[in-house]
PDB file of N, CA, C and O in Angstrom:
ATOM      1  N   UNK A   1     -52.971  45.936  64.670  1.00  0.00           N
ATOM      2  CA  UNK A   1     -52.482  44.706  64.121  1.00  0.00           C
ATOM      3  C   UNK A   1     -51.077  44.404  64.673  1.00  0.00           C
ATOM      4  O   UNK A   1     -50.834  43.221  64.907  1.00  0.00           O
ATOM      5  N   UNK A   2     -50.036  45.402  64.933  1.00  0.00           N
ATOM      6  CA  UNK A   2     -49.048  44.902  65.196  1.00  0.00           C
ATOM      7  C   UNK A   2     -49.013  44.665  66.689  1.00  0.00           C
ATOM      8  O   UNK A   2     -48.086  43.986  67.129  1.00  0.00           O
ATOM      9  N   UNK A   3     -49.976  45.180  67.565  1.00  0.00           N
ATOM     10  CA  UNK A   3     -50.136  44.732  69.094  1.00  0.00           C
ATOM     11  C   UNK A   3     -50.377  43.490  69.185  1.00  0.00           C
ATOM     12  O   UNK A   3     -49.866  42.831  70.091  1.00  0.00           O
ATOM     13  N   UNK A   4     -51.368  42.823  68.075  1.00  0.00           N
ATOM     14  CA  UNK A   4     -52.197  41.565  67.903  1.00  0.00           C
ATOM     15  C   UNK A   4     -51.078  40.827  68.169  1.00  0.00           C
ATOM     16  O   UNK A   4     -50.640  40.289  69.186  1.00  0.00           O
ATOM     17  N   UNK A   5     -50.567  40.953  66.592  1.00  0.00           N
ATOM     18  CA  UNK A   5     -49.083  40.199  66.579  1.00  0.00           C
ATOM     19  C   UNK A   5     -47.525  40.063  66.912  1.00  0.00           C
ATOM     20  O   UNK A   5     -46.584  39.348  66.566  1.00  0.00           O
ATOM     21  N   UNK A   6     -47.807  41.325  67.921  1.00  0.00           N
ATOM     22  CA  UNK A   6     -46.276  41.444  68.475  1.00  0.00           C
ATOM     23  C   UNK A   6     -45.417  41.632  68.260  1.00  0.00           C
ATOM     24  O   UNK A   6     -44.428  41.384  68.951  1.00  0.00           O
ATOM     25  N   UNK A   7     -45.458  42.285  66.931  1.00  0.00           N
ATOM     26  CA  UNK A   7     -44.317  42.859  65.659  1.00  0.00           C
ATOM     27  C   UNK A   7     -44.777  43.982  65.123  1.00  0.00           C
ATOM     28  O   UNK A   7     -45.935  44.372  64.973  1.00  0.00           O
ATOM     29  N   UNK A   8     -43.920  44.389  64.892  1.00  0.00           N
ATOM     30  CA  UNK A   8     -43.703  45.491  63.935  1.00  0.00           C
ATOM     31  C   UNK A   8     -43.152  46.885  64.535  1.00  0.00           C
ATOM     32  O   UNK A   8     -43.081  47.306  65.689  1.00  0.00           O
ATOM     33  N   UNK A   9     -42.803  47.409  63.329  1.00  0.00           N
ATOM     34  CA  UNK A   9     -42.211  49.145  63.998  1.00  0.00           C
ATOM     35  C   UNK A   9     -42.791  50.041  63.372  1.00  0.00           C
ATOM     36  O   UNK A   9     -43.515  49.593  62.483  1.00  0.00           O
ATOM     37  N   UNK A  10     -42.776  51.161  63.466  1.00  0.00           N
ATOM     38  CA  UNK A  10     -43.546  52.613  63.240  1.00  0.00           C
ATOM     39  C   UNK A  10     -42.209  53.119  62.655  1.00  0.00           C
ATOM     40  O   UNK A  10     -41.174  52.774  63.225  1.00  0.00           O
ATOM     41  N   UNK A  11     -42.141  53.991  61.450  1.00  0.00           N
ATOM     42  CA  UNK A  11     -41.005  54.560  61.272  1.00  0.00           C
ATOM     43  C   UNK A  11     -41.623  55.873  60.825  1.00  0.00           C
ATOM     44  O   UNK A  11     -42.252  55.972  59.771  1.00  0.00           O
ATOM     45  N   UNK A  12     -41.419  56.886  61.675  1.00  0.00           N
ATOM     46  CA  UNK A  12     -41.864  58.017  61.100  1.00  0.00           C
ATOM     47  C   UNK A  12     -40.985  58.943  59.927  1.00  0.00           C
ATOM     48  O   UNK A  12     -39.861  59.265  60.310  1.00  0.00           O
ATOM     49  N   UNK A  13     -41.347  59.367  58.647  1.00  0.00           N
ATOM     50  CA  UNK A  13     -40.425  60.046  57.846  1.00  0.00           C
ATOM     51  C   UNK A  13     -40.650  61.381  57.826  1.00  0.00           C
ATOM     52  O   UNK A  13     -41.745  61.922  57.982  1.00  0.00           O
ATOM     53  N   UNK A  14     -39.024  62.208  57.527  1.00  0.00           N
ATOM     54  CA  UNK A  14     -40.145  63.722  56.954  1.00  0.00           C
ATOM     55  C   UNK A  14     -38.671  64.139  56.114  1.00  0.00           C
ATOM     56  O   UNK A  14     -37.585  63.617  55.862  1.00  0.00           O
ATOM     57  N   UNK A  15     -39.262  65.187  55.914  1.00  0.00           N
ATOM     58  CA  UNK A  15     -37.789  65.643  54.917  1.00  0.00           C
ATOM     59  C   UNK A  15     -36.744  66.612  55.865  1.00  0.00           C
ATOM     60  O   UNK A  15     -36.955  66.474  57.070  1.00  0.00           O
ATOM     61  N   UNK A  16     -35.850  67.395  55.576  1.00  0.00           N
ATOM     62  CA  UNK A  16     -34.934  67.954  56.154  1.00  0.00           C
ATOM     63  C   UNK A  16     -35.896  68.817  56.937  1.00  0.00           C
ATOM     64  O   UNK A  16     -36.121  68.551  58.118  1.00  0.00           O
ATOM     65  N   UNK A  17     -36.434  69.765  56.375  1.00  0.00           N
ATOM     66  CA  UNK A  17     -37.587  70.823  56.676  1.00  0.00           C
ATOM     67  C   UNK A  17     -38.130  70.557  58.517  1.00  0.00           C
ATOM     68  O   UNK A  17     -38.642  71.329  59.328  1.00  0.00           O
ATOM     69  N   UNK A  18     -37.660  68.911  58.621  1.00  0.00           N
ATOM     70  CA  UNK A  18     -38.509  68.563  59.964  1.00  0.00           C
ATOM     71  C   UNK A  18     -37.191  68.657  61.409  1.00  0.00           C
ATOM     72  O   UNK A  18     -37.245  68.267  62.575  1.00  0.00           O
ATOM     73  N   UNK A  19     -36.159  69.324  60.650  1.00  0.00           N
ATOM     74  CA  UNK A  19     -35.152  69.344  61.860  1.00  0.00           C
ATOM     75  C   UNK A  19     -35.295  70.934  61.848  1.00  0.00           C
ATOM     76  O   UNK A  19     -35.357  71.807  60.982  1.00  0.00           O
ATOM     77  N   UNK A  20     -35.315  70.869  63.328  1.00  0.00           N
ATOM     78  CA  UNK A  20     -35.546  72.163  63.788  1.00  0.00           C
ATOM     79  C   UNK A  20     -34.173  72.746  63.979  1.00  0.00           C
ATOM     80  O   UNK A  20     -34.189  73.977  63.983  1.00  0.00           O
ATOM     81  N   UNK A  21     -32.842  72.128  64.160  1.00  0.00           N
ATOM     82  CA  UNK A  21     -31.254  73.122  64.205  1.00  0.00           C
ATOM     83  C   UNK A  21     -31.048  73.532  62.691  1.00  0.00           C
ATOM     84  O   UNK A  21     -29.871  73.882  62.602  1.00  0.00           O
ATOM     85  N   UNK A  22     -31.510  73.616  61.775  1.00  0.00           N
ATOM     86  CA  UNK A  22     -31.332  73.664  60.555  1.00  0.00           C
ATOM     87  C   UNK A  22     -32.304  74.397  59.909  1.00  0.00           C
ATOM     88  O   UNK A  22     -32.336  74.231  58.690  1.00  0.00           O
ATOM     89  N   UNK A  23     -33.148  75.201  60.407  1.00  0.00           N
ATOM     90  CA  UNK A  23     -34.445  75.509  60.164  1.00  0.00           C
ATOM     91  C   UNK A  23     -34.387  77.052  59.332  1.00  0.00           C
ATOM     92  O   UNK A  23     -35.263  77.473  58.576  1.00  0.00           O
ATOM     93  N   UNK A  24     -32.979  77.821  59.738  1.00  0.00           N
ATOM     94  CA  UNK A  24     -32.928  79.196  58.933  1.00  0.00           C
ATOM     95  C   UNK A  24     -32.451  79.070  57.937  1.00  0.00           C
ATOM     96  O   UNK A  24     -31.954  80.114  57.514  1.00  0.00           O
ATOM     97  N   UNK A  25     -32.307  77.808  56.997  1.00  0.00           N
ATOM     98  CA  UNK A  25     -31.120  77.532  56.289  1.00  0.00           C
ATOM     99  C   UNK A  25     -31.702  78.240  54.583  1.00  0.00           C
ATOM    100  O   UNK A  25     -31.176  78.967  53.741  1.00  0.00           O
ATOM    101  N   UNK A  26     -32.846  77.644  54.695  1.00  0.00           N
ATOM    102  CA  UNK A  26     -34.075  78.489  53.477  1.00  0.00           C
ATOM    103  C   UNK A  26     -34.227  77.094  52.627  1.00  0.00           C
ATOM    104  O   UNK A  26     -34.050  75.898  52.863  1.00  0.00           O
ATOM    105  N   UNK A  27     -34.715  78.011  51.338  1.00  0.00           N
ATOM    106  CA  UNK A  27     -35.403  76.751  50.673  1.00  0.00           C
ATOM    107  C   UNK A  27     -34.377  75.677  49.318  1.00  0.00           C
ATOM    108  O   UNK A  27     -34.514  74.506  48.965  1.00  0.00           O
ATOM    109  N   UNK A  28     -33.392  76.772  48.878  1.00  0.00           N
ATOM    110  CA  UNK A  28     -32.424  76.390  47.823  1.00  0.00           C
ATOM    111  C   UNK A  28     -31.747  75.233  48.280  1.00  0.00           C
ATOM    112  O   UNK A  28     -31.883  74.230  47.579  1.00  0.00           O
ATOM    113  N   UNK A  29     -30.989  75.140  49.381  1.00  0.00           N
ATOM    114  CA  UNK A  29     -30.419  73.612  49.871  1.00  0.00           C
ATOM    115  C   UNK A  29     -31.201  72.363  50.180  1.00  0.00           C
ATOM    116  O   UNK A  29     -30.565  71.313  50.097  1.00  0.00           O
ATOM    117  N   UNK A  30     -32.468  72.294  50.522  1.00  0.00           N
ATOM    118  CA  UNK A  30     -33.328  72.066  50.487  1.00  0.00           C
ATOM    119  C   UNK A  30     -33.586  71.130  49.132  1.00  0.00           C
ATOM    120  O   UNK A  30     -33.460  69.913  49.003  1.00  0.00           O
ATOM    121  N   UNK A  31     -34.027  72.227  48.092  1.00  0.00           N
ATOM    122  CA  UNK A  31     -34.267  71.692  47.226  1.00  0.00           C
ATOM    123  C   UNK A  31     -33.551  71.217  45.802  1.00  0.00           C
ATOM    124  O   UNK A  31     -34.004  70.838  44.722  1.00  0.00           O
ATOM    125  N   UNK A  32     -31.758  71.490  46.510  1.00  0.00           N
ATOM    126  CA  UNK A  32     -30.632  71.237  45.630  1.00  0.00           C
ATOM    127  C   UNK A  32     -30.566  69.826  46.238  1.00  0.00           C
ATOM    128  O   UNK A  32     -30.190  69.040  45.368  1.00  0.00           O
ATOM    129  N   UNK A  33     -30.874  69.010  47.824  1.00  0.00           N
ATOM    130  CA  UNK A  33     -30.667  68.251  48.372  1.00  0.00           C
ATOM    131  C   UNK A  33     -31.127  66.908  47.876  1.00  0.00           C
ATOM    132  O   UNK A  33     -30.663  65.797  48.133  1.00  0.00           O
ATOM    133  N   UNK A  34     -32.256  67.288  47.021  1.00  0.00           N
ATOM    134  CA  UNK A  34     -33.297  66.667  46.419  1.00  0.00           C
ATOM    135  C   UNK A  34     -33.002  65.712  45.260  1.00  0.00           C
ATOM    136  O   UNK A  34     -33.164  64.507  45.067  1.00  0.00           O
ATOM    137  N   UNK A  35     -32.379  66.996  44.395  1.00  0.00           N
ATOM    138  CA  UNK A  35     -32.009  66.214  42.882  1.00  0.00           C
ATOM    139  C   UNK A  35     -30.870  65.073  42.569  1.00  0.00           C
ATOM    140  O   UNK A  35     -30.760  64.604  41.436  1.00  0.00           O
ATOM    141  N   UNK A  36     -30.117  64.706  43.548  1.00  0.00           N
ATOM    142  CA  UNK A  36     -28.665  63.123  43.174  1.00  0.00           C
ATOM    143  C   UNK A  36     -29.283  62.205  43.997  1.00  0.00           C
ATOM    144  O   UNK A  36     -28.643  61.160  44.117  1.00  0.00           O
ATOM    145  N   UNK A  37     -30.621  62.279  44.776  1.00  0.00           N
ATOM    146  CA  UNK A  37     -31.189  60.702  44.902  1.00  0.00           C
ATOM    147  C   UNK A  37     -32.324  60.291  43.869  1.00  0.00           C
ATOM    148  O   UNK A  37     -33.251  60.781  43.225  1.00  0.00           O
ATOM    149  N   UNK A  38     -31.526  58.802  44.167  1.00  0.00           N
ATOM    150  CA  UNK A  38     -32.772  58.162  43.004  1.00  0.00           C
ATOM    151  C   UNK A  38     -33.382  57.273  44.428  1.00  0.00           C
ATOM    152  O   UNK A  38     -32.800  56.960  45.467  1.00  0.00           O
ATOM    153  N   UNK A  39     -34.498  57.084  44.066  1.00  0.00           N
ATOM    154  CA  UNK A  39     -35.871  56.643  44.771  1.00  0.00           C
ATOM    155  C   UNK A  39     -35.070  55.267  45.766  1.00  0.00           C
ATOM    156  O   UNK A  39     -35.018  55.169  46.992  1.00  0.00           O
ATOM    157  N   UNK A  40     -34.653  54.559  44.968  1.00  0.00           N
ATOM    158  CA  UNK A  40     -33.468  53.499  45.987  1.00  0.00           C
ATOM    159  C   UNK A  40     -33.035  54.186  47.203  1.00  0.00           C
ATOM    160  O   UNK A  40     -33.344  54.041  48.386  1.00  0.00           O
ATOM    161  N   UNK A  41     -32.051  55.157  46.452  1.00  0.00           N
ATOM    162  CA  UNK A  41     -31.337  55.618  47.978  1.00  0.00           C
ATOM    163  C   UNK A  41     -31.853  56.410  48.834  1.00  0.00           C
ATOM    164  O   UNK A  41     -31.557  56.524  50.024  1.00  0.00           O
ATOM    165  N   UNK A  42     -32.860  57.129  48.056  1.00  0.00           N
ATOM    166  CA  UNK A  42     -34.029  57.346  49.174  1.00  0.00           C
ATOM    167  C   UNK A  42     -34.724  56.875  50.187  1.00  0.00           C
ATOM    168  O   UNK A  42     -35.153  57.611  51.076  1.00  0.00           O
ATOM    169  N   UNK A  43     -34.885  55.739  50.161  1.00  0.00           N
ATOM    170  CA  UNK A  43     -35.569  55.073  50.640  1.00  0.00           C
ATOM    171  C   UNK A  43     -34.746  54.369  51.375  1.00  0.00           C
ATOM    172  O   UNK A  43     -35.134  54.212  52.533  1.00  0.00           O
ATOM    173  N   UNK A  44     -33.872  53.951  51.136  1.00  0.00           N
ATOM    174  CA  UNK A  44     -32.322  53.625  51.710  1.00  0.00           C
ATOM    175  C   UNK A  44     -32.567  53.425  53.256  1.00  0.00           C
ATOM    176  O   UNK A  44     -32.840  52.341  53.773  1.00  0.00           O
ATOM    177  N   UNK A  45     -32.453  54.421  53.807  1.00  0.00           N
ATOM    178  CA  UNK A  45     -32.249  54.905  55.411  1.00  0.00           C
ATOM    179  C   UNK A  45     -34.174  54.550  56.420  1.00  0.00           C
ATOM    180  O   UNK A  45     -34.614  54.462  57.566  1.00  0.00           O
ATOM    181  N   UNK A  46     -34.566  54.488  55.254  1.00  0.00           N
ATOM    182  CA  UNK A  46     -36.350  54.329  56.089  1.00  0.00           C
ATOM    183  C   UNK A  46     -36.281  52.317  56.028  1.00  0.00           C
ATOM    184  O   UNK A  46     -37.036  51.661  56.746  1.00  0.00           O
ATOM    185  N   UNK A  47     -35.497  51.794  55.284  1.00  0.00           N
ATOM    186  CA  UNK A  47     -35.975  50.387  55.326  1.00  0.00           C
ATOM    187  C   UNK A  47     -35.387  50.128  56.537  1.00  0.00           C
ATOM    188  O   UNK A  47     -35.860  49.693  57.587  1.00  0.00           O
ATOM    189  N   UNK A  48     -33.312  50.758  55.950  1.00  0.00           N
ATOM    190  CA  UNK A  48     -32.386  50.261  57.459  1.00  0.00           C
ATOM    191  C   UNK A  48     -33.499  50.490  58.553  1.00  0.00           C
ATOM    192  O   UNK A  48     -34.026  49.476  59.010  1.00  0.00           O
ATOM    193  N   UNK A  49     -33.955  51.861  59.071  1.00  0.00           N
ATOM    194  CA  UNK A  49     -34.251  51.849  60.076  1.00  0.00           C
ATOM    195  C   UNK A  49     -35.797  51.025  60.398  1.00  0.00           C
ATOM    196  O   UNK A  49     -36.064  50.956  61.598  1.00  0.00           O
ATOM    197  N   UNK A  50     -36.632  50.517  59.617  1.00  0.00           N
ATOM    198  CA  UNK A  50     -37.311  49.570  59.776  1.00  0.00           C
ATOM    199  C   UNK A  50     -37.214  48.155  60.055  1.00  0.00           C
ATOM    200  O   UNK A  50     -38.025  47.423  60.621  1.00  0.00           O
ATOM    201  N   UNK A  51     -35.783  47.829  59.427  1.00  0.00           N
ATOM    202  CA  UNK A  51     -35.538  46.626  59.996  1.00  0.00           C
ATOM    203  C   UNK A  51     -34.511  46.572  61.295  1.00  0.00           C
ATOM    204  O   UNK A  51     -34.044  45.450  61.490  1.00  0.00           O
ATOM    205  N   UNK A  52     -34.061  47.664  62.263  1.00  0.00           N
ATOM    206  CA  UNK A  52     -32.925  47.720  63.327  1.00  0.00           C
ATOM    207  C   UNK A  52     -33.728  46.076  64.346  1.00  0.00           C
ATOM    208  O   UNK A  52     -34.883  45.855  64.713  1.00  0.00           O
ATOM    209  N   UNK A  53     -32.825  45.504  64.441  1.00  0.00           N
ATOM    210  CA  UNK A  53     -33.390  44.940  65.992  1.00  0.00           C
ATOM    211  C   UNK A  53     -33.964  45.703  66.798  1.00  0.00           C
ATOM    212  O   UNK A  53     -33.671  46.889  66.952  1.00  0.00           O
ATOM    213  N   UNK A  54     -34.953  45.019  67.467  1.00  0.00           N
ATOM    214  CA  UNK A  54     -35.132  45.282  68.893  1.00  0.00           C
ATOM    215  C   UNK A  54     -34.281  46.215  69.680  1.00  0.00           C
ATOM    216  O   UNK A  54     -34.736  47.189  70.281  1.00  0.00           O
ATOM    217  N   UNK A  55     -33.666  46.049  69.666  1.00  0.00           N
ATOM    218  CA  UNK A  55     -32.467  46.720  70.673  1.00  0.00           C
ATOM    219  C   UNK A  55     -31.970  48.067  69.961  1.00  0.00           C
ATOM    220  O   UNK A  55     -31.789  49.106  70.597  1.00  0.00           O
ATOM    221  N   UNK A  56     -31.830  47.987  69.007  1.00  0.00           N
ATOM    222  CA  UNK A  56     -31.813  48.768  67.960  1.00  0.00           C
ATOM    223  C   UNK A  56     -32.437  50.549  68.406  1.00  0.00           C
ATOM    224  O   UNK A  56     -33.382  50.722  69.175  1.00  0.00           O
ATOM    225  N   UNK A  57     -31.450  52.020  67.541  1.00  0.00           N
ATOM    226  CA  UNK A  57     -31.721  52.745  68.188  1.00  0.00           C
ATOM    227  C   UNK A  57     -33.377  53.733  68.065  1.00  0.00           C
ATOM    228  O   UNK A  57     -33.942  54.051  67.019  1.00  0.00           O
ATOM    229  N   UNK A  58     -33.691  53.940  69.056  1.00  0.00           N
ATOM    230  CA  UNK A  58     -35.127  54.153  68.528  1.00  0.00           C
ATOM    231  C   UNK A  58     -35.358  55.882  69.270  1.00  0.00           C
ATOM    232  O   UNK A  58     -34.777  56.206  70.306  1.00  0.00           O
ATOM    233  N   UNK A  59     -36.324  56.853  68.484  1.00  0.00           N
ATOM    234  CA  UNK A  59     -36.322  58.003  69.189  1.00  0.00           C
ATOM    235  C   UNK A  59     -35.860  59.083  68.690  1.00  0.00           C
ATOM    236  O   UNK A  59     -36.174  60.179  69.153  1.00  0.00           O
ATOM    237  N   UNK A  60     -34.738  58.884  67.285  1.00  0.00           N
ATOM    238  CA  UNK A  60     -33.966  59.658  66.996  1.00  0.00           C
ATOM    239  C   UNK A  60     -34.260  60.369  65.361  1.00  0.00           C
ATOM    240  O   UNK A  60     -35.306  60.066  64.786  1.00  0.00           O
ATOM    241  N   UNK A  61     -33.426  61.159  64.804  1.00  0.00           N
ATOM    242  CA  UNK A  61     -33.354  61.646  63.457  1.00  0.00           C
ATOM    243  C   UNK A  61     -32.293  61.376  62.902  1.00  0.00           C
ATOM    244  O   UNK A  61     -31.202  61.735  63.343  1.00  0.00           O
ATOM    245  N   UNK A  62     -32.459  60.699  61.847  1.00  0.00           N
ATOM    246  CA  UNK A  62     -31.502  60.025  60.657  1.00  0.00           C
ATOM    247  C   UNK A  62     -31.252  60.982  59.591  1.00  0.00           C
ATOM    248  O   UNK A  62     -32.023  61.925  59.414  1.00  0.00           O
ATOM    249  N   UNK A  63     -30.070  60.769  58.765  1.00  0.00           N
ATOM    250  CA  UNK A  63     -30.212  60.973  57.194  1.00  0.00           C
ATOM    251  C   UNK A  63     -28.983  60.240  57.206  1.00  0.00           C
ATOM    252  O   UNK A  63     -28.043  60.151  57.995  1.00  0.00           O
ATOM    253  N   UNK A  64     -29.317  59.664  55.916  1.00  0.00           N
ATOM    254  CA  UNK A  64     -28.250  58.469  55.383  1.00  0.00           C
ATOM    255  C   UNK A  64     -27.612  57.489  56.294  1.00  0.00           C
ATOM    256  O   UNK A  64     -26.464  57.149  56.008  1.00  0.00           O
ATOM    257  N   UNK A  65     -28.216  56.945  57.422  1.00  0.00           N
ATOM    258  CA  UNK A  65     -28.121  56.107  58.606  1.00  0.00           C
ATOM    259  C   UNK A  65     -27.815  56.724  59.729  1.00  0.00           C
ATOM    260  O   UNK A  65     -28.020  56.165  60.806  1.00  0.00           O
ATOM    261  N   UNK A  66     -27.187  58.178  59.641  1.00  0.00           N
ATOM    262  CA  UNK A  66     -26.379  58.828  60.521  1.00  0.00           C
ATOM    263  C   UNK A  66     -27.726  59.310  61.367  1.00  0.00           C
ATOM    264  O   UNK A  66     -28.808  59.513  60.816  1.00  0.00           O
ATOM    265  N   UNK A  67     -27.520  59.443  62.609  1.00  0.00           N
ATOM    266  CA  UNK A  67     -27.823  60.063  63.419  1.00  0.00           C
ATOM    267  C   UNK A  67     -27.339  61.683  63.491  1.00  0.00           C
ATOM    268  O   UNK A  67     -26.174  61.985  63.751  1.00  0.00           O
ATOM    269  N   UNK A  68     -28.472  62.756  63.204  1.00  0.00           N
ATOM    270  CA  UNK A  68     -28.348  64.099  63.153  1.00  0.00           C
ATOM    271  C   UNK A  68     -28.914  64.778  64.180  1.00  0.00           C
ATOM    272  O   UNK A  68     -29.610  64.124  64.957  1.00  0.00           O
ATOM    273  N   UNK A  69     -28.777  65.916  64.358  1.00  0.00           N
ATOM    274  CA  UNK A  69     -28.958  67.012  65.384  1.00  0.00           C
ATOM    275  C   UNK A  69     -31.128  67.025  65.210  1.00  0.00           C
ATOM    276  O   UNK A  69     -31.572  67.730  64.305  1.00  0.00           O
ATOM    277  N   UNK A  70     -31.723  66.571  65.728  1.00  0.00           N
ATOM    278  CA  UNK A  70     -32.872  67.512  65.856  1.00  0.00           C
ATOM    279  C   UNK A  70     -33.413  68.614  65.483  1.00  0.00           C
ATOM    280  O   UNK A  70     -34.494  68.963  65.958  1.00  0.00           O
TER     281      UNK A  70
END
């Protein structure tokens, strides 16, 4: 559908768990990381990056708009 119509973006999500420089860190930060968002600001960083322009940066890993390590 979005080939049809020539719009749209793909935004792939995952949780911290999906960056691999951060990966020995275990499960407690993790899941302390969890509990001071409410569903808003969660979601926060997946709309920004759904709506970037065109031009806009594409390819990368976010949290809280920032661009992070992989």
């Amino acid at each position: 559908m979005m080939r049809k119509n020539k719009y749209g973006r793909i935004v792939n999500v995952s949780s911290r768990y999906g960056q691999l420089s951060t990966m020995e860190r275990g499960d407690a930060a993790y899941r302390i990381s969890k509990t001071p968002l409410t569903p808003e600001q969660g979601a926060e960083t997946i709309v920004w990056a759904a709506t970037l322009p065109d031009s806009g940066l594409t390819g990368k890993f976010f949290s809280e708009k920032k661009e992070i390590e992989w």
